[in-house]
Every structure is written in structure tokens, then in C-alpha cells.
C-alpha positions as protocol buffer text, in pm:
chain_id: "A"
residue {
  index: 1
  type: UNK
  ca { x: 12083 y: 5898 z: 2466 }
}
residue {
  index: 2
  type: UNK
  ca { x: 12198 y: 6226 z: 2637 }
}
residue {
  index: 3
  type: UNK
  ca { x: 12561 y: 6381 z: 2619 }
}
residue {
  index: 4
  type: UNK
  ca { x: 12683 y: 6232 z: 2935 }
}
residue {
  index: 5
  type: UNK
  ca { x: 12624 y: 5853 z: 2846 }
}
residue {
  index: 6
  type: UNK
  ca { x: 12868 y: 5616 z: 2636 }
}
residue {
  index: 7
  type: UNK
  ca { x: 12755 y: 5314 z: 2565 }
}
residue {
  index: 8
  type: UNK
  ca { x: 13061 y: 5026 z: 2637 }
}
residue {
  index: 9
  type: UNK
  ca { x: 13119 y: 4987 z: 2262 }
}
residue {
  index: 10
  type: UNK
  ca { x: 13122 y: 5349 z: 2135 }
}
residue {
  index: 11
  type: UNK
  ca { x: 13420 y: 5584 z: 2141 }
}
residue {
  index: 12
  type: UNK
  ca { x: 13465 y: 5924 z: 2153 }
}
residue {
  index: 13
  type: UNK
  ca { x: 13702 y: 6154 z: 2045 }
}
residue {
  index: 14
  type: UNK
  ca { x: 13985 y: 6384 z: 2198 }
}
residue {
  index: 15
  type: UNK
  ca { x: 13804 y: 6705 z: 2102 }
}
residue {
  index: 16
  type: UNK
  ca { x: 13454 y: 6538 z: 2261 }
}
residue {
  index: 17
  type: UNK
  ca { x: 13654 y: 6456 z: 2560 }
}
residue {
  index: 18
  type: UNK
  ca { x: 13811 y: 6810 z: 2616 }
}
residue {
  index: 19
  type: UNK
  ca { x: 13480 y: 6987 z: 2549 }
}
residue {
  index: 20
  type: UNK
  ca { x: 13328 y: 6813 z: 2797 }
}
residue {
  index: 21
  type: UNK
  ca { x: 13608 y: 6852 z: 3073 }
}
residue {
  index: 22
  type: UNK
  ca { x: 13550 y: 7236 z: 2980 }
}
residue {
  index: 23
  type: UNK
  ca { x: 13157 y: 7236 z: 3028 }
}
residue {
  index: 24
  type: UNK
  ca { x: 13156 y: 7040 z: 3339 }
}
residue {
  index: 25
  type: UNK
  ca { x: 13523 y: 7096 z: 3544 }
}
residue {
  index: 26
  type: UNK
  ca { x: 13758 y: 6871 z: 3673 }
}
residue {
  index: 27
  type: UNK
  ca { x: 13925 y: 6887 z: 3972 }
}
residue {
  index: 28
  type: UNK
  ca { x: 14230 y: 6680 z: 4075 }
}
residue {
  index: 29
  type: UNK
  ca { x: 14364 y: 6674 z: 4436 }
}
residue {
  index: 30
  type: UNK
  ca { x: 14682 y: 6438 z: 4532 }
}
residue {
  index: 31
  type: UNK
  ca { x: 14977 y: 6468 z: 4754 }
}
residue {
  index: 32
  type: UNK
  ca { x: 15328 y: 6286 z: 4655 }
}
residue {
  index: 33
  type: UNK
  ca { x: 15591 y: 6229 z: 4936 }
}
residue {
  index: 34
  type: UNK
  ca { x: 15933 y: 6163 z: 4873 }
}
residue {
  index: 35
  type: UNK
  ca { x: 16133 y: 6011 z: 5155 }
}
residue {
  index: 36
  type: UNK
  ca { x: 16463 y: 5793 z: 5254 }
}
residue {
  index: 37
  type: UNK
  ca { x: 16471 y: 5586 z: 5546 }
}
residue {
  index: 38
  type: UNK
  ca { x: 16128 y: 5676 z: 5689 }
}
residue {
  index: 39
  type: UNK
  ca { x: 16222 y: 6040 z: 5661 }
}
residue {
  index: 40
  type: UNK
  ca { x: 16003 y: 6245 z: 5481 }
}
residue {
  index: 41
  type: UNK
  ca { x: 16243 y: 6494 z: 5265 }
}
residue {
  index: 42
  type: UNK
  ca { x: 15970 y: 6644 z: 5000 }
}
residue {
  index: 43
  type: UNK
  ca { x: 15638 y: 6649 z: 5023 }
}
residue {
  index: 44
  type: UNK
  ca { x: 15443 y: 6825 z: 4718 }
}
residue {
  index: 45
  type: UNK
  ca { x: 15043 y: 6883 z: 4745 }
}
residue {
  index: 46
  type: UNK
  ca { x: 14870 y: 6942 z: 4440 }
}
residue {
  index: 47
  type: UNK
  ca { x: 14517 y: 7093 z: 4395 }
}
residue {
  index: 48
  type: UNK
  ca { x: 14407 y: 7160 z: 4005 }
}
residue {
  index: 49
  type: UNK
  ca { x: 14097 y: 7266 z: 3877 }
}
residue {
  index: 50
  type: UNK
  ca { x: 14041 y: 7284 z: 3479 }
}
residue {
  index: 51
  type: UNK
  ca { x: 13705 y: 7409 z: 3339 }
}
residue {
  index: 52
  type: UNK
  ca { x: 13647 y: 7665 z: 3137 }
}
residue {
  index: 53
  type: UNK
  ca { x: 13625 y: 8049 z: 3218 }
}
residue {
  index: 54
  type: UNK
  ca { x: 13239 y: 8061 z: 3151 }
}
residue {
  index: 55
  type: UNK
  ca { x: 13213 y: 7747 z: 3344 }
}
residue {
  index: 56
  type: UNK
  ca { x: 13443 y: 7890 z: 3677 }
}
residue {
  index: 57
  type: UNK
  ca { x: 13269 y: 8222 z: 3602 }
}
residue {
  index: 58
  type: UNK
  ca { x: 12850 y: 8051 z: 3580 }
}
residue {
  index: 59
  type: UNK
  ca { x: 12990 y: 7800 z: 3910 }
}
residue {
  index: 60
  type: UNK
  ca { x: 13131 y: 8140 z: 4115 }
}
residue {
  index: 61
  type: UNK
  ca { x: 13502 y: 7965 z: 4130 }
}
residue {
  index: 62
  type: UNK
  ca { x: 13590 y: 8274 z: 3914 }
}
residue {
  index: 63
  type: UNK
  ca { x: 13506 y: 8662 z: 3957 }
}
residue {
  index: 64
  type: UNK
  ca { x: 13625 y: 8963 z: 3834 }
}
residue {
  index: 65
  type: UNK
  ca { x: 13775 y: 9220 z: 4005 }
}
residue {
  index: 66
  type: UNK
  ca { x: 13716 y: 9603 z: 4009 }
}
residue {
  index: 67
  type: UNK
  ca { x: 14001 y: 9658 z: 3769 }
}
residue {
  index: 68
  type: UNK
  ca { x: 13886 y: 9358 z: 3522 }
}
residue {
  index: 69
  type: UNK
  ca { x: 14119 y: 9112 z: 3670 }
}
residue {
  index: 70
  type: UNK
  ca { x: 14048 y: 8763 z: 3775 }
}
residue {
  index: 71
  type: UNK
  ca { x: 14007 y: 8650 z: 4114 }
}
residue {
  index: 72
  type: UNK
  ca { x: 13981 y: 8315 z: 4272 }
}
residue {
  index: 73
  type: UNK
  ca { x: 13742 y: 8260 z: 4559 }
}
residue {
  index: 74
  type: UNK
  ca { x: 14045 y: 8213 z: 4789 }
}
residue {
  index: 75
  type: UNK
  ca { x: 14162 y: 8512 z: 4670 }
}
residue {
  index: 76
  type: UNK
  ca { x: 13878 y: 8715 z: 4754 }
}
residue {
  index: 77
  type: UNK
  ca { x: 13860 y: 8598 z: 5121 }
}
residue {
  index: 78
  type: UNK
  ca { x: 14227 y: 8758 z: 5144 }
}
């Protein structure tokens, strides 16, 4: 059986869980809208990506600048 499959009776713990998140990425996307009366008064878009620094950095989501510092790739079409 490879790392990715779980059989429906076996469980896996926390520490398995996050490890894998790290190697692979996640990415969660969702939008919340607040409003009274059919008007919209907040609206709050959330993007987040969570993977590790070697994974962002093997992927190309994450470079590093000339000074050492990290960089999106939104950043670096600035």
C-alpha cells in the first residue's frame, strides 16, 4: 500500500496528517459575505496556501530574492 492510501478501517495520526499537508500543499479558497436586508455590508475573500518551504520552494510558489528574502510569485510579477 503506498503513503497516499487509507484503507476505510485504519486511522492515522495528527503528526501523519500534518506531514503530509506539508509534503503535498493545501490550498483553501472561500469568500464569506455578511449582509442585512439584501445589502451586502462585508464581504471577506480568503485565499491560503500551507505547504512547506521546500515544498513552495521544489513547486516555484516560493523564491528567494537577491537579498535572501522570500518572494511569492505574485510578488515577483510586481
Amino acid at each position: 500500500m503506498s503513503d497516499s492510501e487509507i484503507g476505510a478501517g485504519e486511522h492515522i495520526s495528527l503528526c501523519e496528517t500534518l506531514d503530509r499537508v506539508l509534503n503535498k500543499g493545501v490550498v483553501i479558497h472561500g469568500d464569506l459575505t455578511i449582509s442585512v436586508a439584501n445589502v451586502d455590508l462585508i464581504y471577506l475573500g480568503l485565499r491560503l496556501l500551507l505547504a512547506s518551504i521546500e515544498t513552495a520552494h521544489e513547486t516555484g510558489i516560493l523564491r528567494f530574492g537577491a537579498r535572501g528574502q522570500a518572494q511569492t510569485h505574485v510578488e515577483m510579477q510586481r
